[in-house]
MIKOL-746610 format. One line per 4 residues: number of its first residue (from 1); for each residue z, x, y of N, C-alpha, C. Coordinates in steps of 0.02 Angstrom, whole numbers, plus 32768, in hexadecimal, padded with zeros to 4 digits. Example, Ala and Ser with C-alpha at 12.3 -4.5 7.8 and 13.67 -1.06 7.14 Angstrom:
# MIKOL-746610
1 = 8186:8294:7EE4:8186:8267:7F1F:8186:8294:7F5B; 8162:8282:7F90:8165:82AC:7FCB:818A:8285:8002
END
This chain:
# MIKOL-746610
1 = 7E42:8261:8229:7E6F:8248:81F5:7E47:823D:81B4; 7E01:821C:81BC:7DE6:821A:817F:7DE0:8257:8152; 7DC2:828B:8181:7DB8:82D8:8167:7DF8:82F0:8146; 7E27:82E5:8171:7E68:82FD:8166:7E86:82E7:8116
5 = 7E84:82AA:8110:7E9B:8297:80C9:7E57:828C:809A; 7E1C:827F:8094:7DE4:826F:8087:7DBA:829B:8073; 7DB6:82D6:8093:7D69:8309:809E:7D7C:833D:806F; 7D3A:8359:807C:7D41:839C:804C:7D92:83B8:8056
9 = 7DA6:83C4:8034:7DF5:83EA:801A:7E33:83CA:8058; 7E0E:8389:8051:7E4C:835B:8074:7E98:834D:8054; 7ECC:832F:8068:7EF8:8332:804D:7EEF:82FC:7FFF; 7EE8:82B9:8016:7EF2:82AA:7FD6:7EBE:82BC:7F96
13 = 7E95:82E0:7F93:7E56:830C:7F6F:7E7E:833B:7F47; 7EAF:835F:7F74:7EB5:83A0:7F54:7F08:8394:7F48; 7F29:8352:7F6A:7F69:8363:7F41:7F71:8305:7F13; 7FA1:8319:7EF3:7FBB:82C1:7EDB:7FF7:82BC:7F04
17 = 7FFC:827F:7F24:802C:8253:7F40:8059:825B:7F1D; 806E:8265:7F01:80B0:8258:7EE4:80F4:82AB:7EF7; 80C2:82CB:7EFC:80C6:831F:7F04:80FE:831E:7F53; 80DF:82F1:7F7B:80FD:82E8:7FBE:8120:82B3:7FE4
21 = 8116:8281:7FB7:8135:8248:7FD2:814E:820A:7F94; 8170:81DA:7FA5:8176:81C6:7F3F:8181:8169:7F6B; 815E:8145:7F3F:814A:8108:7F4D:8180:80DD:7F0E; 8167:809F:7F27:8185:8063:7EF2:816F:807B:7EA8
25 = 8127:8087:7EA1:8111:80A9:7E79:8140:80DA:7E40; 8154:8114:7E75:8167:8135:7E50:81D7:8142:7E3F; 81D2:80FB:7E6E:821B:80FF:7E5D:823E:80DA:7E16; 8209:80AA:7DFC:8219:809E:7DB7:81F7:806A:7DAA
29 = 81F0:8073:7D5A:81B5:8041:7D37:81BB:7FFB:7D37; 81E3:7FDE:7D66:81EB:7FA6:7D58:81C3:7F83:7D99; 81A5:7FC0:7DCA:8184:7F98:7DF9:8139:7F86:7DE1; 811F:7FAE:7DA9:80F7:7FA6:7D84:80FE:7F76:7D5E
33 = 8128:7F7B:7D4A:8139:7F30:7D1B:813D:7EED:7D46; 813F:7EF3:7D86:814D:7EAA:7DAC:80FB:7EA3:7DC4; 80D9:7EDF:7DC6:8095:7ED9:7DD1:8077:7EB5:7DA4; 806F:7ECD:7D66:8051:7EA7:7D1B:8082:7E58:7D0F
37 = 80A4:7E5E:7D3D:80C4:7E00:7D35:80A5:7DDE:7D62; 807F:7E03:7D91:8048:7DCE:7DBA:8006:7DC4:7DA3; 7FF4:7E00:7D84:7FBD:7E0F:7D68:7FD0:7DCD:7D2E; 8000:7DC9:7D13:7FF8:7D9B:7CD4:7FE9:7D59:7CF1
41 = 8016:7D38:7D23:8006:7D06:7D55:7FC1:7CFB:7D5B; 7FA5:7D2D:7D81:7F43:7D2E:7D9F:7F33:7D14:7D5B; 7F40:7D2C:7D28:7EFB:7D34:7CED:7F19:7CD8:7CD8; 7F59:7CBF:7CD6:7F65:7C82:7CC0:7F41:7C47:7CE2
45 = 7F57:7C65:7D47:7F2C:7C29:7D74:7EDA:7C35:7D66; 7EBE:7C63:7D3C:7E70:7C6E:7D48:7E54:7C4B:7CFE; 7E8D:7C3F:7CE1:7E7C:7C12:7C98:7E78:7C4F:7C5F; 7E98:7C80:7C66:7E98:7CB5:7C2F:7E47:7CC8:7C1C
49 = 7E30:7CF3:7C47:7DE2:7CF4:7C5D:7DD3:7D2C:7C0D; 7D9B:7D26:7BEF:7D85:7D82:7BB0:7D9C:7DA3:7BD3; 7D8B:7DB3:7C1C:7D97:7DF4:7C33:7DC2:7DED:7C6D; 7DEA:7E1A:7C84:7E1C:7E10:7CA8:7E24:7E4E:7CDF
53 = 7E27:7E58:7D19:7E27:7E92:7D3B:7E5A:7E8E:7D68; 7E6C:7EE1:7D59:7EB1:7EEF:7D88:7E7D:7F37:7DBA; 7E90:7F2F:7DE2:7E7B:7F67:7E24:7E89:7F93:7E38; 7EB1:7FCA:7E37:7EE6:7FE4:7E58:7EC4:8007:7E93
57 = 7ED6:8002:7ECA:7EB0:8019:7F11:7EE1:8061:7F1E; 7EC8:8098:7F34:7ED9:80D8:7F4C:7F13:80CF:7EFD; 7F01:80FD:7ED5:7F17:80E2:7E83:7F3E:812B:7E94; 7F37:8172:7EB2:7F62:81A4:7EA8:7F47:81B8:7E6F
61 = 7F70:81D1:7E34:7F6C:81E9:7E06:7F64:81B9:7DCA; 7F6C:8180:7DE1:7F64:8149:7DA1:7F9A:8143:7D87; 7FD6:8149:7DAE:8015:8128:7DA5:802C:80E5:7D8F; 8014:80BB:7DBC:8014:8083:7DB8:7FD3:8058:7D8E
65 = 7FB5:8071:7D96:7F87:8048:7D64:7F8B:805D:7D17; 7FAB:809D:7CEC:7FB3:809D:7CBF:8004:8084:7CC2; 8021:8075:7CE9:806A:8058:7CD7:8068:7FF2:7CC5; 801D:7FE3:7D00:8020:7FAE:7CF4:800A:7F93:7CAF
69 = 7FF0:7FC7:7C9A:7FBA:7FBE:7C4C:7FE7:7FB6:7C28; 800E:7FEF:7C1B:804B:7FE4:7BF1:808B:7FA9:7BFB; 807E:7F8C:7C2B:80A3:7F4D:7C38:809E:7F20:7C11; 804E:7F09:7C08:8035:7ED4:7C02:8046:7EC4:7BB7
73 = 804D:7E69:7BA1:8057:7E5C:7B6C:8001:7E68:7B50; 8020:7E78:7AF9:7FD5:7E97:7AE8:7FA4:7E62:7AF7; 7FA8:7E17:7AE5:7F58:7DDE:7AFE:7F4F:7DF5:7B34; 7F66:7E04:7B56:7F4F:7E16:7BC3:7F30:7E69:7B8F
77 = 7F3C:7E8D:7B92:7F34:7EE0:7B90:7EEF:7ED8:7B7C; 7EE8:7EB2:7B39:7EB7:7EAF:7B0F:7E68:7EA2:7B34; 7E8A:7E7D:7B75:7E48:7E55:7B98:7E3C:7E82:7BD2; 7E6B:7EAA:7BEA:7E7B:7EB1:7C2B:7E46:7F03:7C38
81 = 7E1E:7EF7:7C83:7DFB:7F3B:7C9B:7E16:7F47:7CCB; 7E30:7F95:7CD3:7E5B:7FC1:7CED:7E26:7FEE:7D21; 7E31:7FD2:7D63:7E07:801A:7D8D:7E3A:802A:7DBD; 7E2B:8067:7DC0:7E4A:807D:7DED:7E28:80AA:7E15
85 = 7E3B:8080:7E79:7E10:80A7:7EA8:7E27:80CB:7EC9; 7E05:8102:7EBA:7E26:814B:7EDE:7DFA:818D:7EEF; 7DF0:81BC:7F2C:7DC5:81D4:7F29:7DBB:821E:7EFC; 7DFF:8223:7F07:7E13:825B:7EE4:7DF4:825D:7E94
89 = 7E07:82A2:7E7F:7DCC:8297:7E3F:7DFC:827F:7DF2; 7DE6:827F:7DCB:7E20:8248:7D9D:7E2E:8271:7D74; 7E93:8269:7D66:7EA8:8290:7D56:7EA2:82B6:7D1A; 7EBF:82D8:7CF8:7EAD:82F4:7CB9:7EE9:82B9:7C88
93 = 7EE0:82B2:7C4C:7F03:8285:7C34:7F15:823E:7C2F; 7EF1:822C:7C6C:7F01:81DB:7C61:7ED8:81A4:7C39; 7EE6:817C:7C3E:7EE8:814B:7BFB:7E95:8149:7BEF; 7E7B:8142:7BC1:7E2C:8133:7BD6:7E0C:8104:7BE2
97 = 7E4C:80B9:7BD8:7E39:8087:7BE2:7E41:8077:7C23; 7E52:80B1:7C59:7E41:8095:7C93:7E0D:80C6:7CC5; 7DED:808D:7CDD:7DB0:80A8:7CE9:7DC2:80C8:7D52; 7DAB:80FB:7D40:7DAC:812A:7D8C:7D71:812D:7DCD
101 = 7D80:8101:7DFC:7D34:80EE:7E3A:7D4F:8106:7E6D; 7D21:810B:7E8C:7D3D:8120:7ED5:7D17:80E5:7F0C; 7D0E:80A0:7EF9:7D1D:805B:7EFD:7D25:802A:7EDB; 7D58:7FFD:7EF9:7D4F:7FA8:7EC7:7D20:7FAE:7EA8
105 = 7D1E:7F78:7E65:7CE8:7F70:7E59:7CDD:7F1A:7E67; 7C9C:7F01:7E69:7C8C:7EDB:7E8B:7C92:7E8F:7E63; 7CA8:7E68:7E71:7C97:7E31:7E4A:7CCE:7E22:7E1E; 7D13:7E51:7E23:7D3D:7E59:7DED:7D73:7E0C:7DEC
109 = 7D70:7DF6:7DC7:7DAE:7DB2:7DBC:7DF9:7DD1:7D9F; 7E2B:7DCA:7DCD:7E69:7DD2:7DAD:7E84:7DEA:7DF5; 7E9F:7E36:7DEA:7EDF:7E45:7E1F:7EC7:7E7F:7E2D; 7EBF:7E8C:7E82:7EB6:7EAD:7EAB:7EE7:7ED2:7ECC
113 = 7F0E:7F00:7EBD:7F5E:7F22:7EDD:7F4E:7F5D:7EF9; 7F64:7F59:7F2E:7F65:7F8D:7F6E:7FA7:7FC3:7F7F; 7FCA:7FDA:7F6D:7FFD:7FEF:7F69:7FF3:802E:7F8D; 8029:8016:7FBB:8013:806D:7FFF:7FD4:807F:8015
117 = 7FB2:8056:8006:7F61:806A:8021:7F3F:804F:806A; 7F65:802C:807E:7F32:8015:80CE:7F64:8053:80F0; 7F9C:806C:80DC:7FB7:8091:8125:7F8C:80E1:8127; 7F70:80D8:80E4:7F4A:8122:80FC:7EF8:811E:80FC
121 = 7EF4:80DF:810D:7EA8:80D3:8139:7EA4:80EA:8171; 7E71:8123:817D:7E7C:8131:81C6:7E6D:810D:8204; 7E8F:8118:8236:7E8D:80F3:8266:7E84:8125:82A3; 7E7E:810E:82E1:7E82:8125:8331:7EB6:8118:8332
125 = 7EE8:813B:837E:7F27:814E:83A1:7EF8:8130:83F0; 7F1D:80DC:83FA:7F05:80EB:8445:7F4C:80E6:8472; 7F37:8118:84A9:7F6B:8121:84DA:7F5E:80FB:8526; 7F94:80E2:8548:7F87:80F3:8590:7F7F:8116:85AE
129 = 7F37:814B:85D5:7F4F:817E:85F8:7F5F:817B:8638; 7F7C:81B1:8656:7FB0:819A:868A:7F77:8178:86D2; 7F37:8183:86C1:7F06:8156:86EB:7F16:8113:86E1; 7F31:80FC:869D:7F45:80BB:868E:7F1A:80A3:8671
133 = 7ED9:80C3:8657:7EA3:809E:861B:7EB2:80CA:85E1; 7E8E:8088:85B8:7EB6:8090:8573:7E7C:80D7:8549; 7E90:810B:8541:7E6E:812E:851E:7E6E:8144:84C9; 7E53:8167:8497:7E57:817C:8461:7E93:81CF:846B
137 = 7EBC:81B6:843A:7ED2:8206:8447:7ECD:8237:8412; 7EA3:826F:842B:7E7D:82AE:8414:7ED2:82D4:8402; 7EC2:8301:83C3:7F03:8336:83C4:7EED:8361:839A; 7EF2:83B0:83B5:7ED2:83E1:83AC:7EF8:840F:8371
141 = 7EC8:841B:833E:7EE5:842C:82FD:7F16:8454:82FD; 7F0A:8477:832E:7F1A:84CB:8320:7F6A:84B5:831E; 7F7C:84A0:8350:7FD5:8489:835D:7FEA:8446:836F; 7FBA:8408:8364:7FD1:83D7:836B:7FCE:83AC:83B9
145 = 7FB5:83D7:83EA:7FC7:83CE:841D:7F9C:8387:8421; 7FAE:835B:8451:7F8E:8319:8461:7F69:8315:84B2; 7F23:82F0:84B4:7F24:82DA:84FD:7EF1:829A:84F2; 7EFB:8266:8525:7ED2:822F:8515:7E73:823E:852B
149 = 7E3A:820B:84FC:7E16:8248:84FF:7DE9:820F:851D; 7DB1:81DF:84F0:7D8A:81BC:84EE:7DA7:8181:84F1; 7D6C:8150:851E:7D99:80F7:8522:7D81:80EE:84DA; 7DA8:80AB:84A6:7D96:80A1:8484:7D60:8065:8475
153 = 7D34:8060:8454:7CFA:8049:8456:7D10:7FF1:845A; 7CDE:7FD3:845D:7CED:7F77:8487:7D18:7F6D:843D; 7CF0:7F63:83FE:7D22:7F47:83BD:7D6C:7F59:83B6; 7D65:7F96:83BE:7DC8:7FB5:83C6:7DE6:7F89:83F7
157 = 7DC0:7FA2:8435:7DE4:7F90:847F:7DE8:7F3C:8465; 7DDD:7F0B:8443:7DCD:7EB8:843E:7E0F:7ECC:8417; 7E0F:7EEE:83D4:7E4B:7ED9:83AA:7E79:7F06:83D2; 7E92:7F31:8414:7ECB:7F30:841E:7EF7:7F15:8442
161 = 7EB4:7EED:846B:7EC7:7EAE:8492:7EDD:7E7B:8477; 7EC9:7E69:8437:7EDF:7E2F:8412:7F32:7E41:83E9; 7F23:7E70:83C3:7F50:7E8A:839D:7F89:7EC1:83B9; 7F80:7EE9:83F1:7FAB:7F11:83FA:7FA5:7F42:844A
165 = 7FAE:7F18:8471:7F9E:7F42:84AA:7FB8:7F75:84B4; 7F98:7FA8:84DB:7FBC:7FE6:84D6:7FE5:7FDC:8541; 802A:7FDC:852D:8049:7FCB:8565:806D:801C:858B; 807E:801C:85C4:8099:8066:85DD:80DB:804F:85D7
169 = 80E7:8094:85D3:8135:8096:85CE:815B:80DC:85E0; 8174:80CB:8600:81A4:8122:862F:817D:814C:862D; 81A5:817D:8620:818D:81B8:860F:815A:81CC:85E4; 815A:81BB:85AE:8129:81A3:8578:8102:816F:8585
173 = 80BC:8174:8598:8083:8158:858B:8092:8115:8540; 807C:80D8:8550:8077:80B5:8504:8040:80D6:84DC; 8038:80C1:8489:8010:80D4:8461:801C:80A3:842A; 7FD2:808E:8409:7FD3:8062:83DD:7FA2:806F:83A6
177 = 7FB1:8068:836C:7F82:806B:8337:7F47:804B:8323; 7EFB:8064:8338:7ECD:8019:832C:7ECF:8001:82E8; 7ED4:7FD3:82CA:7EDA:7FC0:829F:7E93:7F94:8274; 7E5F:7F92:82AE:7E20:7F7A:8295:7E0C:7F95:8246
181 = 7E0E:7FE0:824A:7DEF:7FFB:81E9:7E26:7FE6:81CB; 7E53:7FD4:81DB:7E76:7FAF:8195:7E6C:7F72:8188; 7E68:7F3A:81C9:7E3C:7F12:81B6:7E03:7EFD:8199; 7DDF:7F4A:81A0:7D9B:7F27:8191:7D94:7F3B:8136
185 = 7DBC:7F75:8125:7DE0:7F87:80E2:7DF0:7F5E:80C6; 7E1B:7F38:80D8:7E3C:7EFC:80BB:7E17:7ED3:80A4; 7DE3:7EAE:80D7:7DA2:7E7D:80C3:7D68:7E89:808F; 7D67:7ED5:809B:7D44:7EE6:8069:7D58:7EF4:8017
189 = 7D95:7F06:800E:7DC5:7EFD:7FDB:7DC1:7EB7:7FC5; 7DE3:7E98:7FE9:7DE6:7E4C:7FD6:7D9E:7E2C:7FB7; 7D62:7E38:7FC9:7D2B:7E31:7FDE:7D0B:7E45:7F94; 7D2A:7E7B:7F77:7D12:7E88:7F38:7D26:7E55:7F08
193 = 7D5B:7E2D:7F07:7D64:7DEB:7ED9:7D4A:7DCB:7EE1; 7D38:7DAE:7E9D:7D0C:7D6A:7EA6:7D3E:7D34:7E7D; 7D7A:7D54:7E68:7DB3:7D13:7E63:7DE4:7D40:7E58; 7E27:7D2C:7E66:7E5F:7D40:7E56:7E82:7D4E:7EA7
197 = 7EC3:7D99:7E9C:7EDD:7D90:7EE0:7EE2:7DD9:7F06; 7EE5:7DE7:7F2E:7EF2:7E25:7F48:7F2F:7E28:7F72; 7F4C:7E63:7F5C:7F72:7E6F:7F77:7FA5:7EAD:7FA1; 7FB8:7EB5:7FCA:7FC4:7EE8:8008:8013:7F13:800F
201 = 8019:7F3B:7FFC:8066:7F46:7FF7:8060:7F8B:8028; 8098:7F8B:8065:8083:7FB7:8093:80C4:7FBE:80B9; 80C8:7FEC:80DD:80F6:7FE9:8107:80C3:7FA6:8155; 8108:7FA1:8182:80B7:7F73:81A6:80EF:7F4F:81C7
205 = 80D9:7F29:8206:8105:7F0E:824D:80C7:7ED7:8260; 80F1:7EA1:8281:80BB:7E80:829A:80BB:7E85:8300; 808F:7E54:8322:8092:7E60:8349:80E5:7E5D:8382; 810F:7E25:835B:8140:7E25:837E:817A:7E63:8382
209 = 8167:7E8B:835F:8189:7ED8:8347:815E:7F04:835E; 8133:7F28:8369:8100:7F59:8372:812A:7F88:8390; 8125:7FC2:8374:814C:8005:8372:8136:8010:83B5; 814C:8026:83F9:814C:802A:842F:8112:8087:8429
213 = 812F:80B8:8402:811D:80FB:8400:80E9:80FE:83C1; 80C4:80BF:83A4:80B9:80CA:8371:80D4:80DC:8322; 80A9:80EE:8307:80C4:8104:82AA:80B6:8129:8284; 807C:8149:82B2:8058:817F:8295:807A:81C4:8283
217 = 8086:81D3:823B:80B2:8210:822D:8091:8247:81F0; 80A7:8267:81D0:8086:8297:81B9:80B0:82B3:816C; 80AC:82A8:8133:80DA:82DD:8109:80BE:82F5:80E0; 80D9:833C:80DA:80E8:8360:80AA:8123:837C:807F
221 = 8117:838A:803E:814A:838B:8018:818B:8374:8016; 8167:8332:803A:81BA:82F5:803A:81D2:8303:807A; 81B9:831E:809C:81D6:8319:80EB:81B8:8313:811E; 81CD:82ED:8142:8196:82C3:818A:818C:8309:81B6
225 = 8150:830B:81D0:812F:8349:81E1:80E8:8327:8220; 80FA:834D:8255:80D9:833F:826E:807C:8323:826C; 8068:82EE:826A:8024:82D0:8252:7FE5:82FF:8276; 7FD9:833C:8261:7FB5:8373:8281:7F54:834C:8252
229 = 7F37:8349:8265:7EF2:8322:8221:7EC4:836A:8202; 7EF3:8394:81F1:7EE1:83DA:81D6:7EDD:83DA:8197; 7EF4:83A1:8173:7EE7:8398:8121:7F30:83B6:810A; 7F65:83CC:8124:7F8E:83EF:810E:7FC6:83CF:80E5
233 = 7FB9:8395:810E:7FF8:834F:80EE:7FD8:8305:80F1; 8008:82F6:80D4:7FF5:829D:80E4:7FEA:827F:8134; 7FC2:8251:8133:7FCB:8227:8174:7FC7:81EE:816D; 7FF6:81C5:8189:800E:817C:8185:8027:8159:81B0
237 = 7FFE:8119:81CE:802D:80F1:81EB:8031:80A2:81ED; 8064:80A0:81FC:8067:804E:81DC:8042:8014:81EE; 804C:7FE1:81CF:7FF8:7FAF:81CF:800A:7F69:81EC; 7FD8:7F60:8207:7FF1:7F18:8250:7FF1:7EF5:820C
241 = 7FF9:7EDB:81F8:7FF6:7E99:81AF:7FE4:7E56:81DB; 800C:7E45:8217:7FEA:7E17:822E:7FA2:7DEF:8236; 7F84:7E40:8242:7F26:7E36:8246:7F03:7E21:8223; 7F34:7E2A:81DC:7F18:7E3E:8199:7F11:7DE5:817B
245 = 7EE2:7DC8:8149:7EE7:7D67:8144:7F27:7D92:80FA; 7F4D:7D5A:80F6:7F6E:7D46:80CB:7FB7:7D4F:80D1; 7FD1:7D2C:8097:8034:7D26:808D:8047:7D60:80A1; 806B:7D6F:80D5:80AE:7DA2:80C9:80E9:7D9E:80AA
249 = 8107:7DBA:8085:8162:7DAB:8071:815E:7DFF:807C; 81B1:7E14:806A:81CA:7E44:805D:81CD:7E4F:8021; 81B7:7E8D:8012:81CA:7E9F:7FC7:81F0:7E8D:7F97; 8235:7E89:7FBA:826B:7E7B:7F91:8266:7E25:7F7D
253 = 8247:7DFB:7FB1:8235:7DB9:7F99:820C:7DB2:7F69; 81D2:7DEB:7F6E:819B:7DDF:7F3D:81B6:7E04:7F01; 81D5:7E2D:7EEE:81EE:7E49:7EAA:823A:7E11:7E84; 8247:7DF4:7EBC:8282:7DCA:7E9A:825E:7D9E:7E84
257 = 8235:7D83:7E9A:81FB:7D3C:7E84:81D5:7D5C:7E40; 81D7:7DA9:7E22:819F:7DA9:7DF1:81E9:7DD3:7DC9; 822F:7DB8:7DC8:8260:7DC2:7DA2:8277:7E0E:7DA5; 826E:7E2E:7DDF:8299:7E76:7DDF:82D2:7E65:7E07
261 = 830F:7E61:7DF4:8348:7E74:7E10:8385:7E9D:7E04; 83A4:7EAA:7E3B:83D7:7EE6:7E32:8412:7ECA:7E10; 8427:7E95:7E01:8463:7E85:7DE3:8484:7EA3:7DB9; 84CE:7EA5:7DAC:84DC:7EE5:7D74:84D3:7EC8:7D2C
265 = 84E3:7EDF:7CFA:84FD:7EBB:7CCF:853B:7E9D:7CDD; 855D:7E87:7CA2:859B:7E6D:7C9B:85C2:7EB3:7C79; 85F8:7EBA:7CAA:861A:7EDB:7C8F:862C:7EE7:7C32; 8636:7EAA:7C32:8640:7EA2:7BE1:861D:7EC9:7BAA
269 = 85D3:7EBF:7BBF:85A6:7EF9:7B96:85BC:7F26:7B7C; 85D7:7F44:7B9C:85F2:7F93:7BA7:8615:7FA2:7B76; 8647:7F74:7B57:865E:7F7F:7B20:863C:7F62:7AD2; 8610:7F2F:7AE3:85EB:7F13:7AA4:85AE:7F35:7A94
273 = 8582:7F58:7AC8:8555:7F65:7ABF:8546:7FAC:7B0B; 8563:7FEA:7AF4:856C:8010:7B29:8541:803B:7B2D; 8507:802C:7B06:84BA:8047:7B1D:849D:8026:7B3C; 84A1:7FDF:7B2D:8475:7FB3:7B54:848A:7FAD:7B99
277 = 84CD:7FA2:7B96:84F3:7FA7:7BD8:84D2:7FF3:7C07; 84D0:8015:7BF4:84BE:8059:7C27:8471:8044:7C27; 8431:8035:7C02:83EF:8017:7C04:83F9:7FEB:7C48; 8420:7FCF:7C43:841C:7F85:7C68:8437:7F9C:7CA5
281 = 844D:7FC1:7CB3:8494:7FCB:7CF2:8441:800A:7D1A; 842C:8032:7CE6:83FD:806F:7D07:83BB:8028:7D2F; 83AF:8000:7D03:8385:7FC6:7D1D:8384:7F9F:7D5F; 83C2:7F9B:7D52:83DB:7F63:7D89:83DF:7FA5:7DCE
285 = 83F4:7FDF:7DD3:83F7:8029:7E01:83B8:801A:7E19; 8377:8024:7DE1:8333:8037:7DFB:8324:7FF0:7E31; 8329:7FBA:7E1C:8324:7F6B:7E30:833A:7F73:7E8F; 8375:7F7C:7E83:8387:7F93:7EBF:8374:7FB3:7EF1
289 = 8355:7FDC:7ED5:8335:8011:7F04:82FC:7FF1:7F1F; 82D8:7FE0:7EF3:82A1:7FB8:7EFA:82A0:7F7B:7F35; 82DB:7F5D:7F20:82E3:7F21:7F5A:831B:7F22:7F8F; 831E:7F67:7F93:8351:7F78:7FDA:833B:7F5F:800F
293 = 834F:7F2D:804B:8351:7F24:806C:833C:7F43:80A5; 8356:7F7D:809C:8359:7FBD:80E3:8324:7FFD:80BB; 830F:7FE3:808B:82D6:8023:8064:828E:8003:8045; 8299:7FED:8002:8247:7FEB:7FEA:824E:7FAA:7FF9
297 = 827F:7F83:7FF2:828D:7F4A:7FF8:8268:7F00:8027; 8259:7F41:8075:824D:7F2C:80B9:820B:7F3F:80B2; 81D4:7F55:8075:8199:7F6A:8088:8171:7F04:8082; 8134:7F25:80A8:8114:7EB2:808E:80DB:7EBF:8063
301 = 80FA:7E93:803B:80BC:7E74:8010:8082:7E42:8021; 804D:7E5E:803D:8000:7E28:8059:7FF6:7E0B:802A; 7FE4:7DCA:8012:7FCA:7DB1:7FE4:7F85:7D90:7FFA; 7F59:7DA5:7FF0:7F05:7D6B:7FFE:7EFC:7D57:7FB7
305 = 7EEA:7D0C:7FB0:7ECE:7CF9:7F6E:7E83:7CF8:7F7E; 7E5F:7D05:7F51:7E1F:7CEB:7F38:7E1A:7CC4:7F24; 7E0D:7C77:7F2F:7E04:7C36:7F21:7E40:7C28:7F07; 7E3E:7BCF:7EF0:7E8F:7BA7:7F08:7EAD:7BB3:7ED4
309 = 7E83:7BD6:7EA3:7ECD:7BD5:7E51:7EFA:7C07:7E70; 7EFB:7C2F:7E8A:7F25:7C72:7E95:7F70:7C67:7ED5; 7F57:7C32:7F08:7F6A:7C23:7F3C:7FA1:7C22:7F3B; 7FD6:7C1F:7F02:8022:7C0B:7EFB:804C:7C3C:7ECE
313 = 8041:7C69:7EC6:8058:7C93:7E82:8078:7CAB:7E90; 8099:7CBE:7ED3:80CD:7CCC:7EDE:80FA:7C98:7F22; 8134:7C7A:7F16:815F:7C5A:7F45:816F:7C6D:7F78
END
């Protein structure tokens, strides 16, 4: 999986995310805009610091971090350092004020945002095999085929005992996602602040839910495709959040708390002001989408603070 999205002429190297799959990110600027309303928060609880840092983790194309730039009221912009971590190489055109790593940088005070990035940390597939010990499952490029291969080493085998046992079931063998490299991703992310907050936006289940068949899936060009680790498509699967230290909410809690909502206008508009009215009505559409219930709505927002100013910034 690492090779697969990561390595020489891996997937996310040689294509942009956006090409195959389309995030909060890219469904409208206002999730950017609810981003730079926390970011304004961090920089207020940190005492409005000279310098101010926003993060963007697995940044894509620099979507989001030049949307959050342009958010910002100009005193924040004026102060504010823009990185964005990504391995891929940086795009042609983007802003110059934001700077392109292929890690955090260290020591940074302000806001740490993770957006779709722990589900494509790679991970192990462990299975029951029908011996009934828990193995790694191997799957062979050429066509996908699967068989369980190697036990997994004591640290895995500890977090799937804790976090996610892999149980039998019928016909189908159980299978569970180790989730240890996202943990240890996470710590190390977090780990790069030395004040402010980090934060986790993911698809993700905790232990009282755990997908019985797993989550591990695969796309290309916008369509779920079998997870082959040939570099051909995406690979993704969803993230225990439980394991993970900090707040969970749902999206749609955490974007109503930083003022995105779907509400319409008032009809009335429509005749006093029937530009603004269609502005406002296309607004309130995107809002929606955003905090659907049954769509982006249901993704969670992790919150870890870096020390106690940050601890509350969102309800």
């Amino acid at each position: 999986m690492e090779r697969a999205l990561y390595g020489p002429g891996g997937f996310f190297v040689r294509h942009a995310p956006a090409d195959h799959f389309r995030t909060s990110v890219h469904a409208s600027p206002l999730y950017a805009g609810a981003v730079a309303e926390l970011l304004r928060r961090v920089d207020a609880a940190l005492g409005t610091p000279r310098e101010l840092d926003f993060v963007d983790m697995g940044a894509g194309r620099g979507e989001l971090a030049a949307g959050v730039l342009a958010a910002l009221p100009a005193d924040v912009a004026d102060r504010v350092r823009v990185h964005a971590v990504e391995r891929a190489g940086r795009p042609a055109g983007l802003d110059p004020r934001i700077a392109w790593l292929p890690e955090p940088p260290r020591g940074a005070r302000g806001l740490l945002f993770a957006n779709e990035w722990l589900d494509n940390v790679p991970l192990d597939v462990a299975v029951r095999a029908p011996s009934g010990e828990v193995r790694l499952l191997e799957v062979r490029l050429r066509d996908g085929e699967e068989r369980p291969g190697e036990a997994p080493d004591a640290q895995d085998a500890a977090w799937l005992r804790t976090w996610w046992p892999v149980a039998a079931g019928g016909a189908e063998f159980g299978r569970a996602e180790i989730g240890r490299p996202r943990d240890l991703a996470w710590e190390r992310a977090v780990g790069s602040l030395s004040a402010g907050l980090a934060v986790a936006v993911d698809y993700g289940h905790t232990a009282a839910a755990r997908p019985a068949g797993g989550t591990l899936t695969g796309y290309r060009g916008g369509r779920q495709v079998q997870p082959v680790p040939d570099g051909s498509c995406d690979l993704t699967a969803h993230v225990a959040m439980d394991a993970l230290p900090g707040t969970a909410r749902t999206q749609r809690e955490a974007l109503h708390a930083l003022g995105v909502s779907g509400t319409r206008p008032p009809l009335s508009l429509a005749s006093t002001d029937p530009a603004g009215y269609v502005r406002r009505l296309a607004s309130a559409s995107e809002a929606a989408e955003l905090t659907a219930p049954s769509g982006l709505g249901a993704f969670t927002w992790l919150t870890t603070p870096v020390g106690p100013s940050c601890a509350a910034l969102l309800p």
